[in-house]
N, C-alpha and C positions, 0 to 999 in steps of 0.2 A: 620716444620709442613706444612700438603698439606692441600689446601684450594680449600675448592669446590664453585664455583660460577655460578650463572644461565646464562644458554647462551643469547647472545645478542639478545633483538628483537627491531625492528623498533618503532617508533614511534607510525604509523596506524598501523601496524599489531598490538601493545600492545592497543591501544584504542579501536581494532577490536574486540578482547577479552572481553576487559572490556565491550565491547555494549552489546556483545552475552551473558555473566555471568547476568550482570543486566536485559535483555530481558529473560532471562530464571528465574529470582527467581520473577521478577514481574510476569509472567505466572504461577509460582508454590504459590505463596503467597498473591501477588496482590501489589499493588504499597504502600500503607501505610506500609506494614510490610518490605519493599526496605530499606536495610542498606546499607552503605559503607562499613564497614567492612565485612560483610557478601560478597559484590561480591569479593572482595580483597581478601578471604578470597578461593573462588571457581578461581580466577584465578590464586592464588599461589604466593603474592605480599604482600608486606606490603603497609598497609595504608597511607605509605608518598609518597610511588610510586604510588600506586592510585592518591591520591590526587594531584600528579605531572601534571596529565595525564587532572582528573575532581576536580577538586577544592572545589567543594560542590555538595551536591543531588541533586540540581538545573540543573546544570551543566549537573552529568551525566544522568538522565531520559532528557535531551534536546539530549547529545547523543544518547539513542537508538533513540528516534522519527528519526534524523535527520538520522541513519544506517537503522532504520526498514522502514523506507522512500527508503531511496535509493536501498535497496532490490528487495522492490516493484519494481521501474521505471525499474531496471536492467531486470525485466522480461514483460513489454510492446513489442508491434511490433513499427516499424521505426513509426516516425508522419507520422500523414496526409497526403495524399499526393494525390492532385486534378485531376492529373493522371490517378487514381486508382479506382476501382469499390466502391463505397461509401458504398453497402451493406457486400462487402467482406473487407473491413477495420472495419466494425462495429463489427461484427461477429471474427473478429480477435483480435480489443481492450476486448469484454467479454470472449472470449478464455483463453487470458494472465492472467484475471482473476480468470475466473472459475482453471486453472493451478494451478495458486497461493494459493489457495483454497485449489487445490488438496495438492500441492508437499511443499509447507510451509504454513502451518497453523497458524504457532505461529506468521506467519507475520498479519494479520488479527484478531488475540486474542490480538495482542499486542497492537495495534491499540485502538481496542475497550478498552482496560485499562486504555491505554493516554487520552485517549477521557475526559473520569471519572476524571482526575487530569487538564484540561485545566482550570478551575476555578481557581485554585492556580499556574498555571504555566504557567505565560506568556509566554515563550520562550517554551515550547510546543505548546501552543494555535498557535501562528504563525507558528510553523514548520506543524499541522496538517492541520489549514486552508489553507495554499500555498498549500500545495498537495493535500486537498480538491479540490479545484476551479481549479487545472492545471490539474487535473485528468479528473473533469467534461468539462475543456474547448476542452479538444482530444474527446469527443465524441459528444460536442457540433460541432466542427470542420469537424466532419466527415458527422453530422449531415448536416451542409451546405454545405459540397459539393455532399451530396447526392438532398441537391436540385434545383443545377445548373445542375446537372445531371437526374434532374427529376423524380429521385427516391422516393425521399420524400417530403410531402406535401408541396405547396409551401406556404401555412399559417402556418406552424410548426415554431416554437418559437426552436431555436436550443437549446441554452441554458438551459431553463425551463424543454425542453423535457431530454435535458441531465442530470440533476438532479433526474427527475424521474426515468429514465430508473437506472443511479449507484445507486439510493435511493434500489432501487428494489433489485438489484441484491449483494448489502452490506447485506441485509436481511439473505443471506447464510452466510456472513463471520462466526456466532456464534454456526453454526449447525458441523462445521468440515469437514472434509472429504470422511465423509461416508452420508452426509447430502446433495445431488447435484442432487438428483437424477431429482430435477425439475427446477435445473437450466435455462437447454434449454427452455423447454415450457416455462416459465414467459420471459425468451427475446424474445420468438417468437411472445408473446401475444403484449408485449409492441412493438416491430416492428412494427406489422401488422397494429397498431394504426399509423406509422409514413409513413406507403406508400402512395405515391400517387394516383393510381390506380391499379386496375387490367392489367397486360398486361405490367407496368413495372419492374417487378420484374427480377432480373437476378441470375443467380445460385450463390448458396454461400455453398454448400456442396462441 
């Protein structure tokens, strides 16, 4: 008798699956109606090979945070780098953004769903807050070296201002990709609030 069996796959490549099946039925249904059988079920596995993989729903909703996380970072520009024009690093961290925005959506849908389940899921709540505060501290960063380079106020609060400024510009993440059209003006608004003076502004188109 010939026996058919599914071809090998890796490790991460099978957990990469499993991130992307469970990111897409949380997107289509929302995180309470997230089965394990059901993503098992979309990536073509039985439920003891899932659960090889994620052990419990715990588990795998910490997997997407921790893929749909590293998504995101995988489309940022290089760090900071004191080198560099402060206003043209700024404009480059909302770029990769607004991007993100464009060319994956469900990264930023997905986000906002997690959010909704951090009450009940520890090990999401830290996987969101670290990327929280490491996302805001690259623009806090950028933020101070724009005022060693006396671009930006030299009483701006980097930090504070850098929460403002991502507060602001997360406000797109739930409009999609057809929803940006005022992206630029509100980081220009919020900018123009961070210059120094007149006269030091440098090109950033």
């Amino acid at each position: 008798m010939i026996t058919h069996s599914q071809p090998y796959v890796r490790k991460d490549e099978r957990r990469a699956m499993i991130a992307q099946a469970a990111r897409e039925l949380i997107l289509e249904n929302g995180y309470a109606a997230l089965r394990t059988r059901d993503v098992a079920a979309r990536v073509g596995i039985n439920i003891s090979t899932l659960h090889f993989h994620v052990p419990s729903k715990t588990a795998l909703v910490a997997l997407v945070a921790e893929t749909t996380r590293d998504s995101f970072l995988a489309m940022l520009p290089p760090a900071p780098d004191p080198a560099r024009p402060a206003r043209v690093q700024l404009r480059a961290e909302a770029q990769a953004y607004r991007d993100s925005l464009r060319d994956r959506p469900e990264l930023a849908a997905c986000f906002m769903q997690l959010t909704q389940t951090s009450g009940i899921e520890p090990n999401v709540a830290a996987v969101l807050e670290s990327f929280t505060r490491g996302w805001c501290q690259r623009y806090a960063d950028i933020l101070a070296i724009g005022q060693a380079q006396e671009v930006f106020r030299a009483d701006l609060s980097p930090f504070p201002a850098a929460i403002a400024m991502t507060g602001a510009l997360t406000a797109f993440g739930h409009r999609g990709s057809n929803g940006l059209e005022m992206f630029w003006p509100v980081f220009d608004e919020i900018e123009r609030g961070f210059l120094a003076a007149p006269g030091k502004e440098e090109s950033v188109r």
